[in-house]
PAMAR-578749 format. One record per residue (C-alpha): residue number from 1; z, y, x. Coordinates in nm, 3 decimals. Example, Ala and Ser with C-alpha at 12.3 -4.5 7.8 and 13.67 -1.06 7.14 Angstrom:
BEGIN
- 1_0.780_-0.450_1.230
- 2_0.714_-0.106_1.367
//
This chain:
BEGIN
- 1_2.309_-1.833_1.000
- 2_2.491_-1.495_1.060
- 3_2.291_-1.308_0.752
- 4_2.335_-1.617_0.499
- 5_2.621_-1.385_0.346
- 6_2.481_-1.047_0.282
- 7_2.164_-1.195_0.157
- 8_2.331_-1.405_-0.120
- 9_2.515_-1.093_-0.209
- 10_2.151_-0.873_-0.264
- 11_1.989_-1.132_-0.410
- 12_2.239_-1.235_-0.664
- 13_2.273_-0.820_-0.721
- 14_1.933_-0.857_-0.782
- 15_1.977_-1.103_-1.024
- 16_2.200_-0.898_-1.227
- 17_2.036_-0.604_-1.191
- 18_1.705_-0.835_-1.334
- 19_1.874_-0.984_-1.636
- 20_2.009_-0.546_-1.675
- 21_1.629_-0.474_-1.699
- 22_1.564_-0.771_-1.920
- 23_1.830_-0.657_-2.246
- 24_1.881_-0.338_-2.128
- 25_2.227_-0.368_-2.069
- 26_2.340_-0.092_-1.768
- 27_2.103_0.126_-1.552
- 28_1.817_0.051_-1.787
- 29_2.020_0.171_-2.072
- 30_2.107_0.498_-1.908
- 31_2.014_0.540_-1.537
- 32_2.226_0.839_-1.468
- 33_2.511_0.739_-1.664
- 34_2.515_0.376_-1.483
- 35_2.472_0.545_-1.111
- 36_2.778_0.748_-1.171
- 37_2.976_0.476_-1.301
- 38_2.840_0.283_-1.044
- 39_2.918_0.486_-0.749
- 40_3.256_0.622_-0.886
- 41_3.346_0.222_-0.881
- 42_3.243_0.206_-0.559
- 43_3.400_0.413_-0.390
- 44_3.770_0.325_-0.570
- 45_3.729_-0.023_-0.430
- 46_3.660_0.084_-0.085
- 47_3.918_0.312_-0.058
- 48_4.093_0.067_-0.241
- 49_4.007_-0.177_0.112
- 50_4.067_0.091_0.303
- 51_4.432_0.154_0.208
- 52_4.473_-0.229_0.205
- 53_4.352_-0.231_0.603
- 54_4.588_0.072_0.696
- 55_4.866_-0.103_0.527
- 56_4.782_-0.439_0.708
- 57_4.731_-0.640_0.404
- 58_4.363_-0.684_0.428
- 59_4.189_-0.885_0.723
- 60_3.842_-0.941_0.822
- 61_3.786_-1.338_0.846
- 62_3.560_-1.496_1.095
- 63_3.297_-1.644_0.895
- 64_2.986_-1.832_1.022
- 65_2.772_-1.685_0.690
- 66_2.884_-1.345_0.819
- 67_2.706_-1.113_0.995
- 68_2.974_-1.003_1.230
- 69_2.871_-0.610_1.189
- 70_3.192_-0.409_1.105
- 71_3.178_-0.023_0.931
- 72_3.508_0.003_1.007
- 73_3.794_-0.224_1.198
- 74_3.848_-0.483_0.944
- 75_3.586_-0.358_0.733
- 76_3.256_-0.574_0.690
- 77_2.933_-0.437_0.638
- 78_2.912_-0.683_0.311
- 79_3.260_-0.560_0.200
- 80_3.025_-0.203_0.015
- 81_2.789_-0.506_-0.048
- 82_3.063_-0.677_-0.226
- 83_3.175_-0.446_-0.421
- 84_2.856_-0.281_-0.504
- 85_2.794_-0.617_-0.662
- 86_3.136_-0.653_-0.833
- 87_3.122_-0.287_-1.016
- 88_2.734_-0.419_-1.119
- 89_2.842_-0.740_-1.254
- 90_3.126_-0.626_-1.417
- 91_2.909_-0.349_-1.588
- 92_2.658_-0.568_-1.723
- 93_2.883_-0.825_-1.839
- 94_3.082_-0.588_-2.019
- 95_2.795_-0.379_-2.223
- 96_2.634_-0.745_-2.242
- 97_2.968_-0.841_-2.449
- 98_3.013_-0.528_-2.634
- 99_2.663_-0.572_-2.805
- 100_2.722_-0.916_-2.825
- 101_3.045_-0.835_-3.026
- 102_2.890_-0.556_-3.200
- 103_2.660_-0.760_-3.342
- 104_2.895_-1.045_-3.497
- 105_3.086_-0.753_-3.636
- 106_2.801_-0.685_-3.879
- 107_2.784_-0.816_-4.193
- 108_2.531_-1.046_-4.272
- 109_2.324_-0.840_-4.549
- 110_2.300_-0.547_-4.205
- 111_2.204_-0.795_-3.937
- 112_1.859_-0.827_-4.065
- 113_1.762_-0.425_-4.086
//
């Protein structure tokens, strides 16, 4: 039951990352682009963590889900996992919502050309 976790997390990354291929929303819209993005996120949120830990405002709960495997004290392995996921999500949601908007914005007579 340790794994239950980290598995959610990838699959529901790849869920994103499936409806990103499907309207070409993030990565599939501009690969480099979305990896930099991406991996700039990334890496602000885990130092991010990583100042919260030093400070001692950020704690590692016990979780039966979890799978126990630390990078760092305090520091899950499905914390990256996490917030690999959360940059993702927030990515696709947000170029999701400016087409969506971009699109109401048009006047009708456009919206059919």
């Amino acid at each position: 039951m340790g794994f239950v976790y980290p598995v959610l997390l990838l699959a529901t990354l790849g869920c994103m990352l499936l409806l990103d291929r499907r309207f070409r929303l993030f990565f599939w819209r501009d690969a480099v682009s979305a990896t930099v993005v991406t991996a700039v996120g990334l890496a602000f949120f885990l130092v991010w963590d990583v100042a919260g830990i030093t400070g001692g405002i950020f704690f590692r709960g016990e979780a039966a889900i979890a799978s126990g495997i630390v990078l760092a004290p305090e520091l899950p392995i499905e914390e990256p996992v996490f917030l690999l996921f959360l940059v993702v999500c927030t990515m696709v949601v947000y170029t999701g919502a400016v087409r969506i908007l971009t699109r109401r914005s048009r006047r009708p007579s456009e919206v059919g050309q």
